[in-house]
TIVO-2410 file (N, C-alpha, C; in nm, 3 decimals):
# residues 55
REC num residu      c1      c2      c3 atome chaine
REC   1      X   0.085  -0.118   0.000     N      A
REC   1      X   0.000   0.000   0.000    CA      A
REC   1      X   0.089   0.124   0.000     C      A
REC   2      X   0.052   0.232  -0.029     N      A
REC   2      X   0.146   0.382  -0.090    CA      A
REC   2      X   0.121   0.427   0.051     C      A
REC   3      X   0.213   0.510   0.088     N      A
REC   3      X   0.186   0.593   0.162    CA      A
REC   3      X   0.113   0.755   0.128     C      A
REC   4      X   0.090   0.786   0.031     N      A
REC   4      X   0.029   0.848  -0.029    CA      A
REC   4      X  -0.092   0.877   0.006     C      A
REC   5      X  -0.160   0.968   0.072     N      A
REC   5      X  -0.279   0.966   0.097    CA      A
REC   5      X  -0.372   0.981  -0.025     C      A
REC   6      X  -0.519   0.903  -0.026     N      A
REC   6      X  -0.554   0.911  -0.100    CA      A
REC   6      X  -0.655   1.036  -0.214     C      A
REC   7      X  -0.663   1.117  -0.092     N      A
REC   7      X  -0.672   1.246  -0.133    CA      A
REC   7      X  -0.563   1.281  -0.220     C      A
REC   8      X  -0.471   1.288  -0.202     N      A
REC   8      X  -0.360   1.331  -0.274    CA      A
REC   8      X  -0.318   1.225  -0.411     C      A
REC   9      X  -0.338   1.126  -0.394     N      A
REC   9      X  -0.338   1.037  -0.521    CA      A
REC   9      X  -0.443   1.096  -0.615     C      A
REC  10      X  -0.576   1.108  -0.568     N      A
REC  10      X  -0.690   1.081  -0.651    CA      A
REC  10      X  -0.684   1.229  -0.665     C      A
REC  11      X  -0.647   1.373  -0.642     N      A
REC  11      X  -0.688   1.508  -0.640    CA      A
REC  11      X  -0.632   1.532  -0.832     C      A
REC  12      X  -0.507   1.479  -0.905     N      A
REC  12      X  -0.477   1.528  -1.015    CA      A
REC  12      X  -0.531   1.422  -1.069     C      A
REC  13      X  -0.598   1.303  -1.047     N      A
REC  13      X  -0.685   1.254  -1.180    CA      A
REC  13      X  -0.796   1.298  -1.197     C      A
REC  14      X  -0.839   1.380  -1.082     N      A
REC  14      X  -0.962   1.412  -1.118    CA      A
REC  14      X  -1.001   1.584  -1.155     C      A
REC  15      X  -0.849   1.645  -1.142     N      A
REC  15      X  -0.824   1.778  -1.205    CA      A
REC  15      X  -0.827   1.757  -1.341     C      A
REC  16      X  -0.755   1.676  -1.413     N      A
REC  16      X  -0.754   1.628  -1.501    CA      A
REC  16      X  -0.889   1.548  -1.612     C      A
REC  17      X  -0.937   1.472  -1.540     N      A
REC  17      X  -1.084   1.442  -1.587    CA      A
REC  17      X  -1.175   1.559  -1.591     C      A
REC  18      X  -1.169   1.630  -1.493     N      A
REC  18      X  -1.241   1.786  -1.519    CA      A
REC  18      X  -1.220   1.867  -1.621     C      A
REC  19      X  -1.067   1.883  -1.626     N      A
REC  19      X  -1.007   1.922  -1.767    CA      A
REC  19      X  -1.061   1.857  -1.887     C      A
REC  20      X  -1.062   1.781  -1.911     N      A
REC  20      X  -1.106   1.675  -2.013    CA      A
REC  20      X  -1.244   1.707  -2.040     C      A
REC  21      X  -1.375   1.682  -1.920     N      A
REC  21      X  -1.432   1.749  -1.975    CA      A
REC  21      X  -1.501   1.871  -2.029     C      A
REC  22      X  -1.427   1.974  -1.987     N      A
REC  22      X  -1.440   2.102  -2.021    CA      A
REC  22      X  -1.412   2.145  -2.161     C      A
REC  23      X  -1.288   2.066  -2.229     N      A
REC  23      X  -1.243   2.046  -2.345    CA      A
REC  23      X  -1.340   1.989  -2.470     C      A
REC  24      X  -1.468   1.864  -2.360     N      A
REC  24      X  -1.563   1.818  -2.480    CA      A
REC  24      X  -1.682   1.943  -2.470     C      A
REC  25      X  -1.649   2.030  -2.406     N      A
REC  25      X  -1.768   2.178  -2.363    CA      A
REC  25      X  -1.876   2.092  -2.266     C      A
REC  26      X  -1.824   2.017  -2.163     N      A
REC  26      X  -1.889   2.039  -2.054    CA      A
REC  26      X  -1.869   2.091  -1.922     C      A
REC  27      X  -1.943   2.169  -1.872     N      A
REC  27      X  -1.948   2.303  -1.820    CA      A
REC  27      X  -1.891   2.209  -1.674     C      A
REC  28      X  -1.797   2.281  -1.612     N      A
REC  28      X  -1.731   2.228  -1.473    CA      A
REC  28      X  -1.854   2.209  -1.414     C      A
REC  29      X  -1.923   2.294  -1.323     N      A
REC  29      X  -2.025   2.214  -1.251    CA      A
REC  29      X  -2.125   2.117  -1.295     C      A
REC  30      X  -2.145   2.124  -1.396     N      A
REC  30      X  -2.216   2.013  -1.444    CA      A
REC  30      X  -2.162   1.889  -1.462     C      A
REC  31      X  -2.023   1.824  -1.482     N      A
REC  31      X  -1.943   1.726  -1.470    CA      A
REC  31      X  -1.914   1.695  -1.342     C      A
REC  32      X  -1.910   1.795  -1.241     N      A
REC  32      X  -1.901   1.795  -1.129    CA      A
REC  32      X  -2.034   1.698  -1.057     C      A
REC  33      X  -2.135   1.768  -1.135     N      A
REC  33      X  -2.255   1.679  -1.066    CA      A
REC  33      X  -2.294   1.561  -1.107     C      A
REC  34      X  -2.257   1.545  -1.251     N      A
REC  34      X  -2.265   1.378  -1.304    CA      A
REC  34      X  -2.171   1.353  -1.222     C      A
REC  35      X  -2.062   1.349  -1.210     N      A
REC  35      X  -1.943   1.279  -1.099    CA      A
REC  35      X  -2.034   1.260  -0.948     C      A
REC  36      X  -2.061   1.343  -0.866     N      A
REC  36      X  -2.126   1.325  -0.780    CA      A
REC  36      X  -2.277   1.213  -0.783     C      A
REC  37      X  -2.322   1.229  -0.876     N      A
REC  37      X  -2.453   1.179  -0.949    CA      A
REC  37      X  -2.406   1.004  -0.922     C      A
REC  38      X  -2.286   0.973  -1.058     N      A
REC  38      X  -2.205   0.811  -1.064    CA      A
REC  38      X  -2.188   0.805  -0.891     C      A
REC  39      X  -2.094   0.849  -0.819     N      A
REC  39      X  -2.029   0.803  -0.764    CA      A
REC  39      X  -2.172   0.777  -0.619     C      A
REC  40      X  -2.218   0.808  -0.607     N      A
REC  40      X  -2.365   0.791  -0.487    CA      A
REC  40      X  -2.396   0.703  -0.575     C      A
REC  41      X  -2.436   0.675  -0.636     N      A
REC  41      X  -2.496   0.592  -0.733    CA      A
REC  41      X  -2.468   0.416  -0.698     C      A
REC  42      X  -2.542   0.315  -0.747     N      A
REC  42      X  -2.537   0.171  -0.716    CA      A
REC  42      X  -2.458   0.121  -0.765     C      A
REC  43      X  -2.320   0.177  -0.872     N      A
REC  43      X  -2.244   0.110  -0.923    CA      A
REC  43      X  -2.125   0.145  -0.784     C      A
REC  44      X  -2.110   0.247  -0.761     N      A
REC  44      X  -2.001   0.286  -0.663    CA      A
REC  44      X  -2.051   0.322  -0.508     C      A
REC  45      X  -2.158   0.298  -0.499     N      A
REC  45      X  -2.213   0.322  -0.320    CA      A
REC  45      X  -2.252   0.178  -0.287     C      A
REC  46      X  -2.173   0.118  -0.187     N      A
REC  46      X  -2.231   0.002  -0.157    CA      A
REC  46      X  -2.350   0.015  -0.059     C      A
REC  47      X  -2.387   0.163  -0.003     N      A
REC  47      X  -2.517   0.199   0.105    CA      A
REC  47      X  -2.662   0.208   0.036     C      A
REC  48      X  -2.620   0.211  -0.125     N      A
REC  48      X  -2.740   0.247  -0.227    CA      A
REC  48      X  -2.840   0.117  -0.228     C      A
REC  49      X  -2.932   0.164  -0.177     N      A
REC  49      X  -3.083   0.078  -0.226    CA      A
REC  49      X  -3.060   0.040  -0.343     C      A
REC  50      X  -3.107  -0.072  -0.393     N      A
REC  50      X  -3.172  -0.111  -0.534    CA      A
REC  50      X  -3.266  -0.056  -0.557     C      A
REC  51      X  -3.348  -0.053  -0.436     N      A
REC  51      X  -3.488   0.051  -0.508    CA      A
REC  51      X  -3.518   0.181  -0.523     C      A
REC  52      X  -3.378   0.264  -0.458     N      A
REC  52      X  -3.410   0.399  -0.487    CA      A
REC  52      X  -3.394   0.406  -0.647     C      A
REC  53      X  -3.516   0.532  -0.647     N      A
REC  53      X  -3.519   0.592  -0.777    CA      A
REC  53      X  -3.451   0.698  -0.853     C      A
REC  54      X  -3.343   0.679  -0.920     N      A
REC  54      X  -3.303   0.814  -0.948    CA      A
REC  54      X  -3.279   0.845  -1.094     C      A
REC  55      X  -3.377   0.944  -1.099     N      A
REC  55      X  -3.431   0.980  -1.230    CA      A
REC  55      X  -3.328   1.043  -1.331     C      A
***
């Protein structure tokens, strides 16, 4: 395991993915909130209901 905290690992891939998509013209907060959107979400929250609905 790194000693690296993982804040600090994960802070320039995801400067970077932001970059990226700003470049396809999507607007920072809005990538911001699909990111937030995936990551709560049932593929990456193991606390997520199956049955919540999210539209």
């Amino acid at each position: 395991m790194s000693d690296t905290p993982a804040h600090d690992w994960l802070r320039p891939k995801l400067d970077h993915l932001l970059s990226e998509a700003a470049a396809h013209g999507i607007e920072r907060s809005i990538a911001v909130a699909v990111l937030a959107d995936l990551i709560t979400g049932p593929d990456y929250d193991p606390g997520h209901l199956a049955t919540d609905t999210d539209a």
